[in-house]
C-alpha positions, -999 to 999 in steps of 0.1 A, spaced: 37 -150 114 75 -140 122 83 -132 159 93 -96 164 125 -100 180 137 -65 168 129 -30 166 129 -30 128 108 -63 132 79 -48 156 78 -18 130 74 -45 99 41 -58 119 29 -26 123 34 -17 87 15 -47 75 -12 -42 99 -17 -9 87 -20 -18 49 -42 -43 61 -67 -25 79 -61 7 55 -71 -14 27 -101 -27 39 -111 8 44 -102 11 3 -124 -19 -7 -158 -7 12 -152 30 0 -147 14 -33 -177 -5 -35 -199 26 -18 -184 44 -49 -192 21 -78 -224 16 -61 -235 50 -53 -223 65 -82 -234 43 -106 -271 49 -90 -264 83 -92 -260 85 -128 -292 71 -132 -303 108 -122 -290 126 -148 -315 133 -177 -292 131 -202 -275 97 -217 -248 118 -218 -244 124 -185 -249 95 -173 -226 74 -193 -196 99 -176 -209 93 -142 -206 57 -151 -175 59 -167 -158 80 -134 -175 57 -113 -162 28 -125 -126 41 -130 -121 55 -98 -141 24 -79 -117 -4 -96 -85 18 -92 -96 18 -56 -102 -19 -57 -72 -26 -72 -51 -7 -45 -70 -24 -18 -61 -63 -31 -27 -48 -39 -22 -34 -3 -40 -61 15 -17 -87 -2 15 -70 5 1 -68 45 -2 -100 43 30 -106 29 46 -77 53 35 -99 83 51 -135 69 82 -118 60 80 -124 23 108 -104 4 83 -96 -25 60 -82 -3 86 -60 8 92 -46 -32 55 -44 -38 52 -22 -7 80 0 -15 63 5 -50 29 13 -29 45 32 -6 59 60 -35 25 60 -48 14 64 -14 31 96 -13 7 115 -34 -21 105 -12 -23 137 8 -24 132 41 -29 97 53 -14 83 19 17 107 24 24 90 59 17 61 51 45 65 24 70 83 41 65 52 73 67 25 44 100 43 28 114 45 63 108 11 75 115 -12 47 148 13 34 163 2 71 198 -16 65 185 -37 102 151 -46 81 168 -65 54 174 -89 83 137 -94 89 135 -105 50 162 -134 56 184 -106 33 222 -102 41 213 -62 42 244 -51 19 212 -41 -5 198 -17 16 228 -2 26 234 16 -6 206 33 7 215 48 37 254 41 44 286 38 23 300 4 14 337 4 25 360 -18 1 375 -46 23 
C-alpha cells in the first residue's frame, strides 16, 4: 500500500477502505437477496408468480453483486494508487449519487476526493487534468 504522506493521500485510504467494507456489506445483502427471494417465490401458488419473484430476485441480487466486485476492486485499487481505480471510482461514485443516503455520500466524498488537483499527485499524475476541474489553466 502507498504511505499517506498528504492530506489528499490519508483521504484516498479512507475512500478505499470505505468501498471496501461498503461492498462487502453489498455482496452478503446480495446473496440474502437471491437466496431469500428465490425461496420465497416458491410460495406463491401461481407459476406466474413465482417466475417474477425469481426474475426480481435475480436481477436485483446480481446487479448488487456486480456493484460489490466493482467497488471492492476499485478499494483495492484506491489503496495501491492505481490510476484506473481512480476512473472506475469516479464512474461508481455518480452512480453512487442516486443511492439515497449512504450511496449519495458516498458519492459526493468519492467526487470530492478524487476531483482534488493535490490527489492527482497520489496517482503519480502531473495534476494539470484535474485542474480543469476546479481551477483555471493560465497560458504561460
Amino acid at each position: 500500500m502507498a504511505a499517506n504522506k498528504t492530506k489528499m493521500g490519508k483521504h484516498v485510504s479512507f475512500l478505499g477502505g470505505l468501498y471496501i467494507v461498503l461492498d462487502i456489506l453489498f455482496l452478503i445483502a446480495g446473496a440474502i437477496i437471491l437466496g431469500l427471494i428465490l425461496l420465497a417465490g416458491e410460495a406463491f401458488q401461481s407459476p406466474a408468480g413465482e417466475a417474477i419473484s425469481e426474475a426480481v430476485a435475480i436481477g436485483a441480487g446480481v446487479f448488487l453483486l456486480l456493484l460489490a466486485v466493482f467497488g471492492l476492486v476499485v478499494g483495492i485499487g484506491l489503496l495501491q494508487r492505481k490510476s484506473w481505480a481512480r476512473v472506475i471510482a469516479l464512474i461508481l461514485g455518480v452512480i453512487n449519487l442516486f443511492n439515497v443516503p449512504i450511496g449519495t455520500i458516498l458519492g459526493i466524498y468519492t467526487l470530492w476526493v478524487l476531483l482534488n488537483p493535490e490527489t492527482a499527485d497520489e496517482f503519480g499524475g502531473n495534476g494539470r487534468q484535474s485542474q480543469a476541474f476546479g481551477k483555471e489553466q493560465h497560458a504561460v
